[in-house]
Backbone as CSV, one residue per row, in Angstrom:
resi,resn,N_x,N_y,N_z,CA_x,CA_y,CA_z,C_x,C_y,C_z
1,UNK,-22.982,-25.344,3.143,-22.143,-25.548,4.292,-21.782,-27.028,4.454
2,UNK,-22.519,-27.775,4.390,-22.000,-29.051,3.775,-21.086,-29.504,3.480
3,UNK,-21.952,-29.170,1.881,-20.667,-29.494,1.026,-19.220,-29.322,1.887
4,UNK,-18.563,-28.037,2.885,-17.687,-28.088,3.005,-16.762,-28.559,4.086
5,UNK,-18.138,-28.745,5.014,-17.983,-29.405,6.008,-17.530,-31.198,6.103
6,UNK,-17.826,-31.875,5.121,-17.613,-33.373,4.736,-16.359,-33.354,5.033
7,UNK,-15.626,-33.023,3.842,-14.208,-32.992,3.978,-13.677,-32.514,4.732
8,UNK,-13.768,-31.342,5.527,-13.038,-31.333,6.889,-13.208,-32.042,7.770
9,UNK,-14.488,-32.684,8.087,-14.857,-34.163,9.036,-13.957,-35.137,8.703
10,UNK,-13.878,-35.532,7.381,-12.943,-36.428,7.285,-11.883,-36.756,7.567
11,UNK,-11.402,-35.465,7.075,-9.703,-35.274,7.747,-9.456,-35.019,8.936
12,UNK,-10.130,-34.317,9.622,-10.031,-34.740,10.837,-9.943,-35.622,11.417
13,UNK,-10.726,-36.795,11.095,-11.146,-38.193,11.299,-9.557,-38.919,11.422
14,UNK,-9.473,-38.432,10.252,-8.305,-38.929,9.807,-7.120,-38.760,10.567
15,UNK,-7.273,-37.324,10.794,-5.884,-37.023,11.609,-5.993,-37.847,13.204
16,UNK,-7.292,-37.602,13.752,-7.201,-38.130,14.975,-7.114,-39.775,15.069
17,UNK,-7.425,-40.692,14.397,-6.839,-41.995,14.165,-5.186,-42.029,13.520
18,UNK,-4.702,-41.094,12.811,-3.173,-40.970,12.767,-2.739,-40.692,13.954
19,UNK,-3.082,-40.365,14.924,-2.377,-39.647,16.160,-2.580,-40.683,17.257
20,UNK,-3.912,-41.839,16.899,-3.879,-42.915,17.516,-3.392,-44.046,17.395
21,UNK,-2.350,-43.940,16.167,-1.677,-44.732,15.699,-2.790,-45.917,14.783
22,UNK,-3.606,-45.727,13.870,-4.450,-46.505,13.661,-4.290,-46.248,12.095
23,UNK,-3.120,-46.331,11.434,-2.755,-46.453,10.582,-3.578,-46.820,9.483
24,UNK,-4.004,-47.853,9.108,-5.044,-48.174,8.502,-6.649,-47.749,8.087
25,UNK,-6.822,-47.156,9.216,-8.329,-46.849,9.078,-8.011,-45.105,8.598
26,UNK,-6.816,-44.387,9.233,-6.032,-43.348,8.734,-5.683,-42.639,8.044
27,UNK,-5.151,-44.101,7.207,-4.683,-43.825,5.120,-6.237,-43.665,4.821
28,UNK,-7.297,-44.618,4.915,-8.121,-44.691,3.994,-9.154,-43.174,4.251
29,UNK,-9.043,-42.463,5.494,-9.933,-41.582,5.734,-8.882,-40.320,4.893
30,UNK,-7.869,-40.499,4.996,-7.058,-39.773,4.166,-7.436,-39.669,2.815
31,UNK,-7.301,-40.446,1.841,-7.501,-41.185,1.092,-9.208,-40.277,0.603
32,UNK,-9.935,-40.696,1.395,-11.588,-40.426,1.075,-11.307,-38.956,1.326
33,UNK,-11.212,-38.794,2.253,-11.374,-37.262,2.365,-10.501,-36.107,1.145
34,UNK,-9.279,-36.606,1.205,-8.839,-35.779,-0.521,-9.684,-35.737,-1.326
35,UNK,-10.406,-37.160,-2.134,-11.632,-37.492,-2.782,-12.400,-36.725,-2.502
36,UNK,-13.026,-36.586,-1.557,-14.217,-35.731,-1.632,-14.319,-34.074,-0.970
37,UNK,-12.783,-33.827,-0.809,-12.731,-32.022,-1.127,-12.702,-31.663,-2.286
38,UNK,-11.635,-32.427,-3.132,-11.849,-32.031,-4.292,-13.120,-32.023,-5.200
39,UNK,-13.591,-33.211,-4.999,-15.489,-32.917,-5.199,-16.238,-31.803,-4.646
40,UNK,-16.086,-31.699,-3.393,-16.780,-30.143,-2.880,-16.070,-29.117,-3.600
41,UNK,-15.021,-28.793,-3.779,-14.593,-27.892,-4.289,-15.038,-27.193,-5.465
42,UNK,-15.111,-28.856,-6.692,-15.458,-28.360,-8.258,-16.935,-28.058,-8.236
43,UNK,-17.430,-28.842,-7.140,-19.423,-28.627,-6.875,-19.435,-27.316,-6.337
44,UNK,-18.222,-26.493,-5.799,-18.620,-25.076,-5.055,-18.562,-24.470,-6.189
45,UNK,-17.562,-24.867,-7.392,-17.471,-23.524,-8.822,-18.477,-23.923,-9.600
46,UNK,-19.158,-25.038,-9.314,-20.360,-25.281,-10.134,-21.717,-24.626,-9.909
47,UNK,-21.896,-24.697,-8.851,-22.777,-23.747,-8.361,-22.392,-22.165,-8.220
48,UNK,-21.559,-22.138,-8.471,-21.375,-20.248,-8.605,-21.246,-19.927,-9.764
49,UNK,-20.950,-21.171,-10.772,-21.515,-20.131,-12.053,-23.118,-20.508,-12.214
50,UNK,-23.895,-21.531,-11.777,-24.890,-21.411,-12.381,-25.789,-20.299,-11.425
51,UNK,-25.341,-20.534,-10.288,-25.988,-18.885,-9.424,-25.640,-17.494,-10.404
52,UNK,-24.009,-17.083,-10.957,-24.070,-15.844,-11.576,-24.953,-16.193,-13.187
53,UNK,-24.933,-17.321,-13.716,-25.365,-17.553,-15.224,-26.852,-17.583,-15.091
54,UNK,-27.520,-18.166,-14.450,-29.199,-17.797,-14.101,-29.546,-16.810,-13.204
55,UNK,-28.583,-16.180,-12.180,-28.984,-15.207,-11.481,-30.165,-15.398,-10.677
56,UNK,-30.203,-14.165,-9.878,-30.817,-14.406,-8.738,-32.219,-13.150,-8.919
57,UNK,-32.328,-13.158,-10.285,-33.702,-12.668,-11.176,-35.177,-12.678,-10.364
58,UNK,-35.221,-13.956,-10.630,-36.832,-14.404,-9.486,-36.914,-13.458,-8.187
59,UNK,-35.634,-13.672,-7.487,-35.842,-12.583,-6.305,-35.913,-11.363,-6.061
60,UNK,-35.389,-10.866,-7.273,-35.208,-9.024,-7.742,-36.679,-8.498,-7.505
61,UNK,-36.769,-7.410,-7.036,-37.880,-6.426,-7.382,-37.533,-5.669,-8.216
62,UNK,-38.936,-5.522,-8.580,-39.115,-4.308,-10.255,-38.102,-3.270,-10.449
63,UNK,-38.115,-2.856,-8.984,-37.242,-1.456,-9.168,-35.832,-1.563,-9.472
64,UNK,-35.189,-2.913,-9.191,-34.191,-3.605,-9.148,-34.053,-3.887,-10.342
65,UNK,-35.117,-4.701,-10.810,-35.165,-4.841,-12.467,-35.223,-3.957,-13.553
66,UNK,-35.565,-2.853,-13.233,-36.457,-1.934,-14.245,-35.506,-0.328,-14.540
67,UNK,-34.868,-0.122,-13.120,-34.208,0.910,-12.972,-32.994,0.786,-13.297
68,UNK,-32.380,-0.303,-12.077,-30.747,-0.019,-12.344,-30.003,-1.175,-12.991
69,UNK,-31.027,-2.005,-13.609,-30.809,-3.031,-14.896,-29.678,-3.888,-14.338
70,UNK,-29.142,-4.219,-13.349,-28.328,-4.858,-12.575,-28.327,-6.750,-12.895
71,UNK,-29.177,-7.111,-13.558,-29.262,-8.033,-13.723,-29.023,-8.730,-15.107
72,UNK,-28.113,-8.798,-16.110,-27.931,-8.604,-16.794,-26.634,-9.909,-17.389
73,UNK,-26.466,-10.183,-18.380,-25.682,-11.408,-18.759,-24.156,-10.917,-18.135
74,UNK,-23.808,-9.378,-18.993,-22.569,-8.759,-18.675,-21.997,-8.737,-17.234
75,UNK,-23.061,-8.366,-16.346,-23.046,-7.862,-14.852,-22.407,-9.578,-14.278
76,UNK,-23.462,-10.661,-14.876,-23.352,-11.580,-14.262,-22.003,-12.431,-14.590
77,UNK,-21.470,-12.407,-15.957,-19.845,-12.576,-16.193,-19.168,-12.023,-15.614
78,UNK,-19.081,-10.366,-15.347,-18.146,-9.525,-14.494,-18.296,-10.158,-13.402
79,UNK,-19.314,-10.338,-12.360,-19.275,-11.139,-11.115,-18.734,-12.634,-11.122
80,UNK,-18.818,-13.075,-12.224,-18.038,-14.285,-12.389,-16.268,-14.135,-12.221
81,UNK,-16.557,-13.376,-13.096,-14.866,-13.393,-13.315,-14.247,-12.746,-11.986
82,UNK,-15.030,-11.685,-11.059,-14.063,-11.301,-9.632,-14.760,-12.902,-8.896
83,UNK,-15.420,-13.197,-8.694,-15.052,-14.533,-7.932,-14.439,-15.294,-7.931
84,UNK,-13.831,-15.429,-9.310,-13.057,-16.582,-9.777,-11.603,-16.425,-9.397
85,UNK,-11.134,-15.063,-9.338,-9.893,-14.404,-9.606,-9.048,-14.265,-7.934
């Protein structure tokens, strides 16, 4: 939540010193804040493949594991690929 929260602080920031006419301090929150959505952004697809590519295994129970085999390289690409899409 963070992560996505930064960059909307910023711009906000930003917008409300544009609206105060504070030009300067404005551009640069502008400026930072593009910078660092686009950082949250590529850090949000970074962490969702290594969540589907290591999976969430450790937390599974047996029956989870053992029965309906749900955990699996294939399963975890297919979930890749509808998130991505």
């Amino acid at each position: 939540m963070v992560l996505h929260f930064l960059p909307e602080i910023l711009l906000n920031a930003g917008k409300l010193f544009h609206f105060a006419e504070k030009t300067h301090v404005s551009t640069w929150l502008f400026r930072v804040g593009n910078v660092v959505f686009i950082a949250a952004r590529f850090l949000s697809v970074i962490f969702a493949v290594l969540t589907f590519w290591f999976g969430l295994e450790p937390y599974a129970s047996h029956t989870l594991r053992y029965v309906y085999e749900i955990y699996t390289s294939v399963v975890n690409m297919c979930m890749l690929k509808v998130k991505n899409t």
